[in-house]
MISEMAR-40032 format. One record per residue: residue in one letter; x, y, z of N, C-alpha, C, O in turn; residue number from 1. Coordinates in nm, 4 decimals, m for minus. Example, Ala and Ser with C-alpha at 12.3 -4.5 7.8 and 13.67 -1.06 7.14 Angstrom:
BEGIN
NODE, type, n.X, n.Y, n.Z, ca.X, ca.Y, ca.Z, c.X, c.Y, c.Z, o.X, o.Y, o.Z, seq
NODE, A, 1.3190, m0.5690, 0.7800, 1.2300, m0.4500, 0.7800, 1.3200, m0.3300, 0.7800, 1.4236, m0.3319, 0.8465, 1
NODE, S, 1.2850, m0.2250, 0.7080, 1.3670, m0.1060, 0.7140, 1.2900, 0.0030, 0.7870, 1.3409, 0.1138, 0.8039, 2
//
This chain:
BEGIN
NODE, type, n.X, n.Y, n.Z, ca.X, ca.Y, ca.Z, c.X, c.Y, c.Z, o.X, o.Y, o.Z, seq
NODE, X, 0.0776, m0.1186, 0.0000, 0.0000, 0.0000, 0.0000, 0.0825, 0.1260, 0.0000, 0.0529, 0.2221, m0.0710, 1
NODE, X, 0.1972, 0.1238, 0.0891, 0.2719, 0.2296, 0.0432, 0.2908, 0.2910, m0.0906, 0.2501, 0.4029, m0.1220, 2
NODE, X, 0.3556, 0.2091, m0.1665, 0.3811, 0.1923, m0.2997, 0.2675, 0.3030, m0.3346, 0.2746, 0.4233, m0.3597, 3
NODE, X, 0.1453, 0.1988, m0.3241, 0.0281, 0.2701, m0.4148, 0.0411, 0.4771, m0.3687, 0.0195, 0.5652, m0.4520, 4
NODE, X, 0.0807, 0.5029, m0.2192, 0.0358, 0.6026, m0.2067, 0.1685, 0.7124, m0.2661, 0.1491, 0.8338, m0.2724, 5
NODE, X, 0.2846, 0.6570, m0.3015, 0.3811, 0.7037, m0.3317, 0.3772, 0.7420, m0.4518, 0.4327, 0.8446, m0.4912, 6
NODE, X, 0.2828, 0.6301, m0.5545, 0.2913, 0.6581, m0.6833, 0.1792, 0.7449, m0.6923, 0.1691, 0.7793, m0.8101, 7
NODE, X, 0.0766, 0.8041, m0.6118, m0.0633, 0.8991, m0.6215, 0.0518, 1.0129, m0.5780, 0.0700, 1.0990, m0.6640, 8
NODE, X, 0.1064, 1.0210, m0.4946, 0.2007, 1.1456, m0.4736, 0.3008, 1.1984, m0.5901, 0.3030, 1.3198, m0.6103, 9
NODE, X, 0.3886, 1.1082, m0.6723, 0.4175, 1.1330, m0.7718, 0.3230, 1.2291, m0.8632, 0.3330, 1.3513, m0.8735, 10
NODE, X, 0.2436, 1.1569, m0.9171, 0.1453, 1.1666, m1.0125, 0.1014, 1.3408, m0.9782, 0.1036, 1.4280, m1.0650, 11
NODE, X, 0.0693, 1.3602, m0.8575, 0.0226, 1.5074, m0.8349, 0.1209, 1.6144, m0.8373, 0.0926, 1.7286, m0.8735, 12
NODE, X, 0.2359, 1.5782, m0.7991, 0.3777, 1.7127, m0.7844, 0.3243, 1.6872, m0.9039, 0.2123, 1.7384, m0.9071, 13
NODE, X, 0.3631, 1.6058, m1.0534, 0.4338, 1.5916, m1.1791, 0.2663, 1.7004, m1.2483, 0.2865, 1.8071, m1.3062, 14
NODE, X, 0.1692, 1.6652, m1.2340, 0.0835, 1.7584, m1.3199, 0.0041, 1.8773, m1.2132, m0.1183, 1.8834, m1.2241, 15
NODE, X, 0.0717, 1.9700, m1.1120, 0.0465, 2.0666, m1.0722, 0.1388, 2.1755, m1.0777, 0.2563, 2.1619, m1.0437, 16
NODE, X, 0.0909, 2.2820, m1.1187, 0.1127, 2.4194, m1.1965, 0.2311, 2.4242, m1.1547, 0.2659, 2.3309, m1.0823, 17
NODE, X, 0.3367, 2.5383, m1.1874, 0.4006, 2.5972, m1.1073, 0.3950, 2.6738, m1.0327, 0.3065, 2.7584, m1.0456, 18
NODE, X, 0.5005, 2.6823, m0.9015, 0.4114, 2.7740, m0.8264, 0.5333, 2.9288, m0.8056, 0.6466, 2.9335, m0.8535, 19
NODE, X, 0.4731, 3.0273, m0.7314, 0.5465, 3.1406, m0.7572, 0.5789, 3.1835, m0.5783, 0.5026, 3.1487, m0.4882, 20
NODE, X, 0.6422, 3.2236, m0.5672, 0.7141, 3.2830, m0.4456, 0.7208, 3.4570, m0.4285, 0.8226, 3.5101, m0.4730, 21
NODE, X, 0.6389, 3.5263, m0.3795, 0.6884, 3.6922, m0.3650, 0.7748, 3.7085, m0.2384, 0.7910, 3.6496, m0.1315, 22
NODE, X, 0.8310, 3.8369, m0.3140, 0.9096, 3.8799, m0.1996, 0.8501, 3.9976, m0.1463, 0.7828, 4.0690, m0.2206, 23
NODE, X, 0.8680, 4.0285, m0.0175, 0.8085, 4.1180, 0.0287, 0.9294, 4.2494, 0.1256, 1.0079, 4.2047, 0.2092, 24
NODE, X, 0.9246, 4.3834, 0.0995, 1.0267, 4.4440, 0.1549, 0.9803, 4.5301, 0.1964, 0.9124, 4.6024, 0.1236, 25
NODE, X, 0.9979, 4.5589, 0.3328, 0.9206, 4.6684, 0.4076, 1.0649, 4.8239, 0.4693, 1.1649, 4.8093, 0.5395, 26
NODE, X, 1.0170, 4.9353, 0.4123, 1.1043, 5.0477, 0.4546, 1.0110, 5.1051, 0.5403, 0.8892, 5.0895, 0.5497, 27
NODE, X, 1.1340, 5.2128, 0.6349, 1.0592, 5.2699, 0.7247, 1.1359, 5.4305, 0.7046, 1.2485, 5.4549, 0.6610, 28
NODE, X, 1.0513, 5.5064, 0.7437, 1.1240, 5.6471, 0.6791, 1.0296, 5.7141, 0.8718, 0.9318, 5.6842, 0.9403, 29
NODE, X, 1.1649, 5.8293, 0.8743, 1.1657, 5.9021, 1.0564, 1.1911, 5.9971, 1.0062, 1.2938, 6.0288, 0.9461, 30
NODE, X, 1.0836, 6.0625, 1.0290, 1.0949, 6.2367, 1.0246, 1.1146, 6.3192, 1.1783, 1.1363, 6.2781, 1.2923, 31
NODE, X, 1.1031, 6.4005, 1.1429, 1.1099, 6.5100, 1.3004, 1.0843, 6.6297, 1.2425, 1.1242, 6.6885, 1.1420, 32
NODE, X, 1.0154, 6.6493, 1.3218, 0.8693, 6.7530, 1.3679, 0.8834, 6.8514, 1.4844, 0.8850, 6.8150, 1.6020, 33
NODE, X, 0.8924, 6.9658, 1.4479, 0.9181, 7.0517, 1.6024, 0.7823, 7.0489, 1.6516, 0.6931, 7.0286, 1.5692, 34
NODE, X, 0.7545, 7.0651, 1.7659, 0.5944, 7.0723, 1.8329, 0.6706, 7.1476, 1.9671, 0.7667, 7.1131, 2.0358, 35
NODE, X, 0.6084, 7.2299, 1.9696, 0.5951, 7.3366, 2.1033, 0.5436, 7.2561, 2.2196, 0.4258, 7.2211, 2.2251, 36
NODE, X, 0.6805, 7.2107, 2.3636, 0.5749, 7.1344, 2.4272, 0.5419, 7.2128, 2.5577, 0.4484, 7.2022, 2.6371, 37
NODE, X, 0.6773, 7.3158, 2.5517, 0.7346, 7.4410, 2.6896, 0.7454, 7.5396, 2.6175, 0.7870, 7.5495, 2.5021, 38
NODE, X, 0.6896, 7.6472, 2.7196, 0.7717, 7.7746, 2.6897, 0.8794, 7.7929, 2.8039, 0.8739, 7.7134, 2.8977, 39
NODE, X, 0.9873, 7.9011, 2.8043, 1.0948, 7.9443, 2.9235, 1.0924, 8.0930, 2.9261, 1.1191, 8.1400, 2.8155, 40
NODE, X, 1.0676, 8.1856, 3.0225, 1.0519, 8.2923, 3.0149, 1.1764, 8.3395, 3.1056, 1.1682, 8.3250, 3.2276, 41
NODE, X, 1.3019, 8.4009, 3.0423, 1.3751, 8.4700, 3.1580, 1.3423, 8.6217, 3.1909, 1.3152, 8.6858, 3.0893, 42
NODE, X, 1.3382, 8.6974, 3.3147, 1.3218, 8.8044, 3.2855, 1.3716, 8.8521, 3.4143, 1.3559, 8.7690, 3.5038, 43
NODE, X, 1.4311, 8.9693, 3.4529, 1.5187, 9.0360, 3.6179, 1.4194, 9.1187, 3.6313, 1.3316, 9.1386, 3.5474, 44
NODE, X, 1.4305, 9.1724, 3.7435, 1.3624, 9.2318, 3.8879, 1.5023, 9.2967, 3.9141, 1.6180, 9.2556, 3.9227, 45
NODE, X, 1.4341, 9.4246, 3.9234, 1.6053, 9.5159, 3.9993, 1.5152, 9.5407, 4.1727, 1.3930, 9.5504, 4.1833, 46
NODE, X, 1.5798, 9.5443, 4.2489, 1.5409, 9.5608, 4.4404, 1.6757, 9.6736, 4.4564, 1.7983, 9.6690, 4.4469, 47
NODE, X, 1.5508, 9.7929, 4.4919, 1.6660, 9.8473, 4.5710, 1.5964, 9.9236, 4.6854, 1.4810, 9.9463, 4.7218, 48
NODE, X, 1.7494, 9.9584, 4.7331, 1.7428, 10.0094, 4.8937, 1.8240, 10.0614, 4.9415, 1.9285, 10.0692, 4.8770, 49
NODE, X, 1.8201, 10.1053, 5.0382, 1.8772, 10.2309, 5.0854, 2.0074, 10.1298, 5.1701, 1.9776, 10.0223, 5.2223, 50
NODE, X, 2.1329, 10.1785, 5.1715, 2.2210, 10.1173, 5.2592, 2.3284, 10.1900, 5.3018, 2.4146, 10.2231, 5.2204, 51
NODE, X, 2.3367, 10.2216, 5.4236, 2.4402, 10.2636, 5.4627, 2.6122, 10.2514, 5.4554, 2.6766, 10.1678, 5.5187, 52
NODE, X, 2.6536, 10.3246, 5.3902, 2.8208, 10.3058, 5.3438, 2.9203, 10.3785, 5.3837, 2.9210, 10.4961, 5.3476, 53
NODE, X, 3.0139, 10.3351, 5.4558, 3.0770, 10.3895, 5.5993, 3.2491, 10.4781, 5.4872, 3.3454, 10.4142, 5.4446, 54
NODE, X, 3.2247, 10.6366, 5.4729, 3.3182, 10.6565, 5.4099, 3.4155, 10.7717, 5.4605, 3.3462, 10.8300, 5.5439, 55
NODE, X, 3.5063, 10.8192, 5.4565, 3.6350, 10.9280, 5.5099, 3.6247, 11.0258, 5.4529, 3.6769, 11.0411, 5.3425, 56
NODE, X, 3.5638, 11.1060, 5.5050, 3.5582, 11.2801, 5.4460, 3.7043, 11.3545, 5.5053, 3.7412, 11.3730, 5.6213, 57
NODE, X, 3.7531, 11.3796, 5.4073, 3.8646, 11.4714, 5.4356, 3.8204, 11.5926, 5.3849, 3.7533, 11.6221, 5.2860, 58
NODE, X, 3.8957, 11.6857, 5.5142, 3.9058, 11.8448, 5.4758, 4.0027, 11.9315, 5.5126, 4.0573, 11.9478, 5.6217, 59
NODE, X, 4.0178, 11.9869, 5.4051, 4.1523, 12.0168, 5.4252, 4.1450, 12.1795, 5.4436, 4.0592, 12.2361, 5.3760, 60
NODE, X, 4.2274, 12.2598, 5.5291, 4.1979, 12.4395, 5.5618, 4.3144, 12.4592, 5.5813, 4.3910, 12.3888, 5.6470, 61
NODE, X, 4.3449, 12.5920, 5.5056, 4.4989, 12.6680, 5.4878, 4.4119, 12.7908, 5.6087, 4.2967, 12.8340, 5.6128, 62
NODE, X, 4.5478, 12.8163, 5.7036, 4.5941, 12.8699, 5.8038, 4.6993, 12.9465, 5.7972, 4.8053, 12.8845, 5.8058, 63
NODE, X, 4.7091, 13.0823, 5.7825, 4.7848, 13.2212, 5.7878, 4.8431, 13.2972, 5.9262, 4.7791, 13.2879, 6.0309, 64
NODE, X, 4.8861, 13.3231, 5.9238, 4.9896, 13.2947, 6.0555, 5.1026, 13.4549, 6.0185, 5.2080, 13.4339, 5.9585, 65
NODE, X, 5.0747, 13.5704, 6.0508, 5.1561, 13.6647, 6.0457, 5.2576, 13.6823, 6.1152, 5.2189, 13.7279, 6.2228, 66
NODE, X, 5.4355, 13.6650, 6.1138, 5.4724, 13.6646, 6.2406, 5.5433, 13.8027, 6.1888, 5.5902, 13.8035, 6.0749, 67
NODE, X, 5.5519, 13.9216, 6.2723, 5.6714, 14.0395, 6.2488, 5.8041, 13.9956, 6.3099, 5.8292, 13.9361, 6.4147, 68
NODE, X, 5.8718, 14.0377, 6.2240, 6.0593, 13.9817, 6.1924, 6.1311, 14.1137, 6.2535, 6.1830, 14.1086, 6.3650, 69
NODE, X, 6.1318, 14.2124, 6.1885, 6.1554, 14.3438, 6.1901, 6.2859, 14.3041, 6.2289, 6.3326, 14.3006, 6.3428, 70
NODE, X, 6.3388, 14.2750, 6.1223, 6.5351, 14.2312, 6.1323, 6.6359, 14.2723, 5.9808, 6.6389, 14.2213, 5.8688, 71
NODE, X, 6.6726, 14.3288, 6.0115, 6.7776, 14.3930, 5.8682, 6.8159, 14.2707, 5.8405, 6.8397, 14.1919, 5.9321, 72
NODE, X, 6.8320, 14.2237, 5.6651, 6.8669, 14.1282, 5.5900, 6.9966, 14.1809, 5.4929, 7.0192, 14.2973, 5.5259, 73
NODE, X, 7.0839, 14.1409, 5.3921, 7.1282, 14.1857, 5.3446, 7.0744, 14.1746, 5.1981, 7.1457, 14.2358, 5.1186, 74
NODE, X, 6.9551, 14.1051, 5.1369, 6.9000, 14.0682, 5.0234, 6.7805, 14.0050, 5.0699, 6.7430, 13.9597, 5.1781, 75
NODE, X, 6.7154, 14.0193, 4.9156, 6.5614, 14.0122, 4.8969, 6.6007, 13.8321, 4.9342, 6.7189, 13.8058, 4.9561, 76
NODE, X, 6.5078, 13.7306, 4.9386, 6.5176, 13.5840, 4.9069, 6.4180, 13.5792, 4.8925, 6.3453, 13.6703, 4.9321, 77
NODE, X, 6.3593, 13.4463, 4.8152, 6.2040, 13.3352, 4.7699, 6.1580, 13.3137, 4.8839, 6.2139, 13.3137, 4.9936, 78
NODE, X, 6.0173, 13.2890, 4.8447, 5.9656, 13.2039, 4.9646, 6.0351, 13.0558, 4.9539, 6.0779, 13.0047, 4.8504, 79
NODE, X, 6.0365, 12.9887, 5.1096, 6.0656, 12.8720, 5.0980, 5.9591, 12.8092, 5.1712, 5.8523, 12.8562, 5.2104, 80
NODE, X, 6.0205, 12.6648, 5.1850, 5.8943, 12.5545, 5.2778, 5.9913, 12.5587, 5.4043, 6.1075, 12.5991, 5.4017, 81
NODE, X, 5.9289, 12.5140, 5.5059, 5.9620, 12.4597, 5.6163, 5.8757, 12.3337, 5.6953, 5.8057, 12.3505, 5.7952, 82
NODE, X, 5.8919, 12.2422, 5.6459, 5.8251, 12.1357, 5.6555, 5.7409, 12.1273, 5.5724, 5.7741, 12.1282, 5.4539, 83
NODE, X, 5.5656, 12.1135, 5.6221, 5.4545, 12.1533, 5.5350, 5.4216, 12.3278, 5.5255, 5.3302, 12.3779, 5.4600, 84
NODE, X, 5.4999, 12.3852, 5.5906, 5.4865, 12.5367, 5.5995, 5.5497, 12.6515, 5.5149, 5.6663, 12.6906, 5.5201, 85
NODE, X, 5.4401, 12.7010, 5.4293, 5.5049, 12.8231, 5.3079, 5.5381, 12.9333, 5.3574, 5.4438, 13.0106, 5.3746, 86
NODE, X, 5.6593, 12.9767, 5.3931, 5.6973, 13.1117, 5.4148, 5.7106, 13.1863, 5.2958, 5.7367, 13.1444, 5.1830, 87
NODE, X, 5.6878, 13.3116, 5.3369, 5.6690, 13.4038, 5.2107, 5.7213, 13.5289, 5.2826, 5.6405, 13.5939, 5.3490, 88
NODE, X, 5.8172, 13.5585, 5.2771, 5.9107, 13.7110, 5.3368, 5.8305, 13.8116, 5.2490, 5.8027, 13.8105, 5.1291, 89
NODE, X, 5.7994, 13.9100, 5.3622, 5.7157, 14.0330, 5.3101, 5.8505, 14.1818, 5.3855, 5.8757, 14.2244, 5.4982, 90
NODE, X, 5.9063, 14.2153, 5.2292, 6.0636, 14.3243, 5.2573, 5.9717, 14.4741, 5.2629, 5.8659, 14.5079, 5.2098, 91
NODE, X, 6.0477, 14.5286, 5.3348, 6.0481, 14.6661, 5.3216, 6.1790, 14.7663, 5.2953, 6.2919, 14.7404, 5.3371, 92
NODE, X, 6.1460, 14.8787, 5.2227, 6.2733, 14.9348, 5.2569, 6.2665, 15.0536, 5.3728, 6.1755, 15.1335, 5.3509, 93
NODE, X, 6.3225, 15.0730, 5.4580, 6.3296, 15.1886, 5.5591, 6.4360, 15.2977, 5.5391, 6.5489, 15.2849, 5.4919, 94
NODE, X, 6.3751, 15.4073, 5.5852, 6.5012, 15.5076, 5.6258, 6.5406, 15.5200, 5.7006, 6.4719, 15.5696, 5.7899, 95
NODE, X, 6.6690, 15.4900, 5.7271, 6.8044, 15.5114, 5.8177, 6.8807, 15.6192, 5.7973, 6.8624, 15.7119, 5.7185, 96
NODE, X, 6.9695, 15.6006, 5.8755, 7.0894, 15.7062, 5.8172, 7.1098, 15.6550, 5.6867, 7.1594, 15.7391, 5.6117, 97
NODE, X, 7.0915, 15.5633, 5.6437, 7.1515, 15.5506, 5.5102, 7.0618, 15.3806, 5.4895, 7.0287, 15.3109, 5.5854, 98
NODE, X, 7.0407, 15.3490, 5.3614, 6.8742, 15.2785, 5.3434, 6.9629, 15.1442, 5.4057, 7.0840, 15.1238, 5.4131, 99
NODE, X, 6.8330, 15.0564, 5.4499, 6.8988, 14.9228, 5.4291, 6.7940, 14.8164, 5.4337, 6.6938, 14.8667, 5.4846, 100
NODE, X, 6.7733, 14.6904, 5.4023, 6.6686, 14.6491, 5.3596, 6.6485, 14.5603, 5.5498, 6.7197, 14.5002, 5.6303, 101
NODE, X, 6.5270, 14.6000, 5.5387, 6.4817, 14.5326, 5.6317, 6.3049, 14.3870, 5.6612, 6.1848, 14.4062, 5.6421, 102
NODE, X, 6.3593, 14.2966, 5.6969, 6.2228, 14.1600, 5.6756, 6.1366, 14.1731, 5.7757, 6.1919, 14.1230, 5.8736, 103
NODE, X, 6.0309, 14.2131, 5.8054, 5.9580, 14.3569, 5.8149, 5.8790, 14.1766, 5.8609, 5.9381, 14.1324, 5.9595, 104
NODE, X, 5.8077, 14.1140, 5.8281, 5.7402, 13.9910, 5.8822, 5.7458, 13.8619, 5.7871, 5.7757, 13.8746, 5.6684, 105
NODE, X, 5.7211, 13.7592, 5.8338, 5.6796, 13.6409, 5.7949, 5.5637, 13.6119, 5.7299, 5.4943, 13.6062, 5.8314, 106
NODE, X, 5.4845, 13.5882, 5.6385, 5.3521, 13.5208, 5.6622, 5.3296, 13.3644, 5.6321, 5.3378, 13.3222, 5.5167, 107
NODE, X, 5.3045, 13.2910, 5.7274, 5.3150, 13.1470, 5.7117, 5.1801, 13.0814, 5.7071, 5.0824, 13.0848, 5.7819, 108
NODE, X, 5.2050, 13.0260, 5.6043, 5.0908, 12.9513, 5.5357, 5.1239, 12.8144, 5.5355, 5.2274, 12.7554, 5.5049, 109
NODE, X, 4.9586, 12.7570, 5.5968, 4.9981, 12.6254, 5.6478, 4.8935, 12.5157, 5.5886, 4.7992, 12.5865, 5.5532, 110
NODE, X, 4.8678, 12.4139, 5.5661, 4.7628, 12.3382, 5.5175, 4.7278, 12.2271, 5.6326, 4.8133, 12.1502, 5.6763, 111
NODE, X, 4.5978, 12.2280, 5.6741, 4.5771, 12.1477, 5.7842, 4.4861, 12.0501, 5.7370, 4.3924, 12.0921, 5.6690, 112
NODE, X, 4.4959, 11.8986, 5.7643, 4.4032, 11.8376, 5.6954, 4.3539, 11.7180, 5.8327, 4.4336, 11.6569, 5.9040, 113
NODE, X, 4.1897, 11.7101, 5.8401, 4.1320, 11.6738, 5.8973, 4.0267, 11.5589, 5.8410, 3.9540, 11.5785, 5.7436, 114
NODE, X, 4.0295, 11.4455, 5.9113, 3.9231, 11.3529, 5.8609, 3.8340, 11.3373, 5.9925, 3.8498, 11.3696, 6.1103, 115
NODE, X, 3.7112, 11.2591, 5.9038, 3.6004, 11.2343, 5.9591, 3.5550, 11.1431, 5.9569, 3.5360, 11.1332, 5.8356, 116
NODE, X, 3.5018, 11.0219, 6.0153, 3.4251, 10.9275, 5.9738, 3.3027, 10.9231, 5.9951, 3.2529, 10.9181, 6.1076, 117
NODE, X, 3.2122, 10.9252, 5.8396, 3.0769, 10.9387, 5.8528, 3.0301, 10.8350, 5.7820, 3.1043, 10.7540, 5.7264, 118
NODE, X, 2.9206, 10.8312, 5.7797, 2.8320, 10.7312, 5.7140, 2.7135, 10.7741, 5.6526, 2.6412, 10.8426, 5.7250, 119
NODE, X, 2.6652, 10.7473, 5.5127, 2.5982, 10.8248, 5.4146, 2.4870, 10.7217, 5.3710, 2.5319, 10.6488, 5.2825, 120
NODE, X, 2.4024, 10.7022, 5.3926, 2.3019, 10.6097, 5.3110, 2.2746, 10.6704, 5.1646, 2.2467, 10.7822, 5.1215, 121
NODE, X, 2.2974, 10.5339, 5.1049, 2.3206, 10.5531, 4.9414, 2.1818, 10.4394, 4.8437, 2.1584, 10.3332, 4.9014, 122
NODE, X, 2.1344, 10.4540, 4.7648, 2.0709, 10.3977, 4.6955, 2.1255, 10.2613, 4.5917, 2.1540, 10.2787, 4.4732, 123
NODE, X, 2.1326, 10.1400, 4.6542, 2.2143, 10.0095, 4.5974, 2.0879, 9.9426, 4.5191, 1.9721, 9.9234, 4.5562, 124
NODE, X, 2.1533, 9.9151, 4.3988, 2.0404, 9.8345, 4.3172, 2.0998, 9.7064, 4.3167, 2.2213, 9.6988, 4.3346, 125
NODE, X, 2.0132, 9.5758, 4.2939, 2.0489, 9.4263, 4.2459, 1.9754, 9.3453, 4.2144, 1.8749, 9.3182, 4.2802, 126
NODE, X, 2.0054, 9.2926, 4.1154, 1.9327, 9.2513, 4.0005, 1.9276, 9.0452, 4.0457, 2.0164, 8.9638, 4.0711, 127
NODE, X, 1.7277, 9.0328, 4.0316, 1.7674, 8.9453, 4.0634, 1.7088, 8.8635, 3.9143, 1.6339, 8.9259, 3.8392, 128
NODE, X, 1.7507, 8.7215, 3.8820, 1.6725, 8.6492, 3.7520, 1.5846, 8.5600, 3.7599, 1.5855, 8.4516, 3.8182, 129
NODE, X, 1.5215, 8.6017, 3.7090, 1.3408, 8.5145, 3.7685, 1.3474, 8.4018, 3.6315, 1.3556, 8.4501, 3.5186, 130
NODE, X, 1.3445, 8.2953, 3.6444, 1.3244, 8.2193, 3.4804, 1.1849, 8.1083, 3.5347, 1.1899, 8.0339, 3.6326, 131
NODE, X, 1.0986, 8.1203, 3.4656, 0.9880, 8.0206, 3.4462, 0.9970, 7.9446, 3.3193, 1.0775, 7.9516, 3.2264, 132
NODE, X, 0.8659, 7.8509, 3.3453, 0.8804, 7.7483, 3.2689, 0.6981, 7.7283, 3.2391, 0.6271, 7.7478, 3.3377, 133
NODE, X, 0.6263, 7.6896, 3.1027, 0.5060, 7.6941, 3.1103, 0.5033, 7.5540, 3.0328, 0.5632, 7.5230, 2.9298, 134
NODE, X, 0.4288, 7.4891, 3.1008, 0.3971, 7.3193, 3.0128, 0.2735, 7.3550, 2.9210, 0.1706, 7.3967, 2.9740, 135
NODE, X, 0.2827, 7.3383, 2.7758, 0.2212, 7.3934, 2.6803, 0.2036, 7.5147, 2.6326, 0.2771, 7.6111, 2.6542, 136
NODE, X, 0.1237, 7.5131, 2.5787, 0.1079, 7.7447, 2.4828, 0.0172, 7.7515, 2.5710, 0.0038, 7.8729, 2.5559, 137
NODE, X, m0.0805, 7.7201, 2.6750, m0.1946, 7.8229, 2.7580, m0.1457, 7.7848, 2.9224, m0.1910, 7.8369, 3.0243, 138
NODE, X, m0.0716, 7.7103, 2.9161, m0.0166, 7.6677, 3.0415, 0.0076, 7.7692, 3.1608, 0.0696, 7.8650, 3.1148, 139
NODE, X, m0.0188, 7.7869, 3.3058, 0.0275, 7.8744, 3.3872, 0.1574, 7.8717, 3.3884, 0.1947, 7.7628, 3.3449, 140
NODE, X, 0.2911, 7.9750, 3.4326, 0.3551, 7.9862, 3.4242, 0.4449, 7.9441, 3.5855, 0.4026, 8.0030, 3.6850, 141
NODE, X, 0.5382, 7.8663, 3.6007, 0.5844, 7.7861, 3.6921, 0.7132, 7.8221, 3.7180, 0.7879, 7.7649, 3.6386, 142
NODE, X, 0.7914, 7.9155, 3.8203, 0.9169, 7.9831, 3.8606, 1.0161, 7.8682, 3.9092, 1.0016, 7.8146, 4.0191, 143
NODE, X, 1.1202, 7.8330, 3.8183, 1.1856, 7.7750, 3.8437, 1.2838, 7.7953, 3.9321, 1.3254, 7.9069, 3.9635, 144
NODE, X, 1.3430, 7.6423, 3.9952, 1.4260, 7.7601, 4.1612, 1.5510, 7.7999, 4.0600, 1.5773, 7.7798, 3.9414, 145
NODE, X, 1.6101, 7.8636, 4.1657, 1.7662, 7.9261, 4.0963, 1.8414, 7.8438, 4.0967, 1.8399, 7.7609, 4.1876, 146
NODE, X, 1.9394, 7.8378, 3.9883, 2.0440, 7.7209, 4.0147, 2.1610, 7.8199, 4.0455, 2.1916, 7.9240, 3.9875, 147
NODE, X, 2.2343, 7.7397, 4.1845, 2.3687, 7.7799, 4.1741, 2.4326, 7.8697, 4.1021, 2.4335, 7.8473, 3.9811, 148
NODE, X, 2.5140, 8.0130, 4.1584, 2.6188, 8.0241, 4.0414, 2.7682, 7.9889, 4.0794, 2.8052, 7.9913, 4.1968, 149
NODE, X, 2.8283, 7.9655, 4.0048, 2.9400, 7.9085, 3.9910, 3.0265, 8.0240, 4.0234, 2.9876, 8.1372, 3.9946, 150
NODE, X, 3.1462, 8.0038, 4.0838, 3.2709, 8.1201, 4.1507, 3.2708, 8.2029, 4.0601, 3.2334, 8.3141, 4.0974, 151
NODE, X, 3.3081, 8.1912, 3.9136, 3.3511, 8.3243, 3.7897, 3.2380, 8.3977, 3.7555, 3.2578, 8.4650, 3.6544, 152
NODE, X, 3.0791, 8.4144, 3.8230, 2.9727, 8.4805, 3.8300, 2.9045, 8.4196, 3.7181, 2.8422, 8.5038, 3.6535, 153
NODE, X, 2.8933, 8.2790, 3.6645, 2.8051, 8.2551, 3.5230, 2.7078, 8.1742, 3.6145, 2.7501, 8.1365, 3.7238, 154
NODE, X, 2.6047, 8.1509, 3.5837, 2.4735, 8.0566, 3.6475, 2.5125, 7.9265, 3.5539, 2.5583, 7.9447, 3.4411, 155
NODE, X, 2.4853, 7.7540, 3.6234, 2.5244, 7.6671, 3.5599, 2.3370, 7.6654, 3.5214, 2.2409, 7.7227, 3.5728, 156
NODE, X, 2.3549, 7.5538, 3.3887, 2.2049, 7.5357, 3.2893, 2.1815, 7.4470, 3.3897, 2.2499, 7.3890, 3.4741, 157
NODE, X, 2.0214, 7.4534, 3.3463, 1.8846, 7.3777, 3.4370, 1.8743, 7.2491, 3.3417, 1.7901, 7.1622, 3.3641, 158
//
């Protein structure tokens, strides 16, 4: 009986059609699409206020000082210094028996300088940076905390 079913199997491959095979190939193609999903709003706030700033008023006052000399010289001379002090010889000539120049006074001029320590309240501004964040286009707007700034004054990204 085998036989018999071997030769019915023959018989059917040998008179059935040919047959066909497809191939099938599938591509895939990735685009990108911007879509708005946040907005980020940065924007500063200046705060100011009054602060007291501790500073050195100097003042400085010239002081005149007449002294009379009334001493015969033998010549005119410049003013000179004497320390911080401007002398300025003020000559006359007199009559004597016979003329002779006489330094008649001094006037000494002096510069005096005085400090103070006061304290001045001054108007300090500082700026602070507010940045939010809004989830979608109608979204409320959500203040993000501050991040750190870094020693060289730049803020590190969120």
């Amino acid at each position: 009986m085998t036989d018999s079913k071997e030769a019915a199997n023959r018989a059917a491959t040998q008179t059935a059609a040919p047959t066909s095979v497809t191939a099938v190939e599938q591509r895939l193609r990735v685009d990108v699409a911007e879509q708005e999903t946040a907005t980020v709003r940065v924007r500063t706030i200046v705060h100011k206020e009054l602060t007291e700033i501790p500073v050195v008023l100097q003042r400085r006052a010239v002081t005149i000082e007449r002294v009379p000399v009334n001493r015969f010289v033998d010549s005119e001379f410049e003013p000179f210094r004497q320390g911080d002090v401007l002398i300025v010889p003020v000559f006359e000539y007199v009559p004597v028996t016979e003329m002779k120049l006489m330094l008649k006074e001094e006037v000494r001029i002096g510069l005096e300088t005085t400090e103070v320590a006061s304290v001045h309240e001054a108007e300090v501004q500082r700026q602070e940076l507010v940045v939010e964040r809004r989830t979608g286009t109608d979204g409320d707007w959500i203040a993000q905390p501050a991040a750190p700034s870094s020693e060289d004054g730049e803020q590190s990204a969120f």
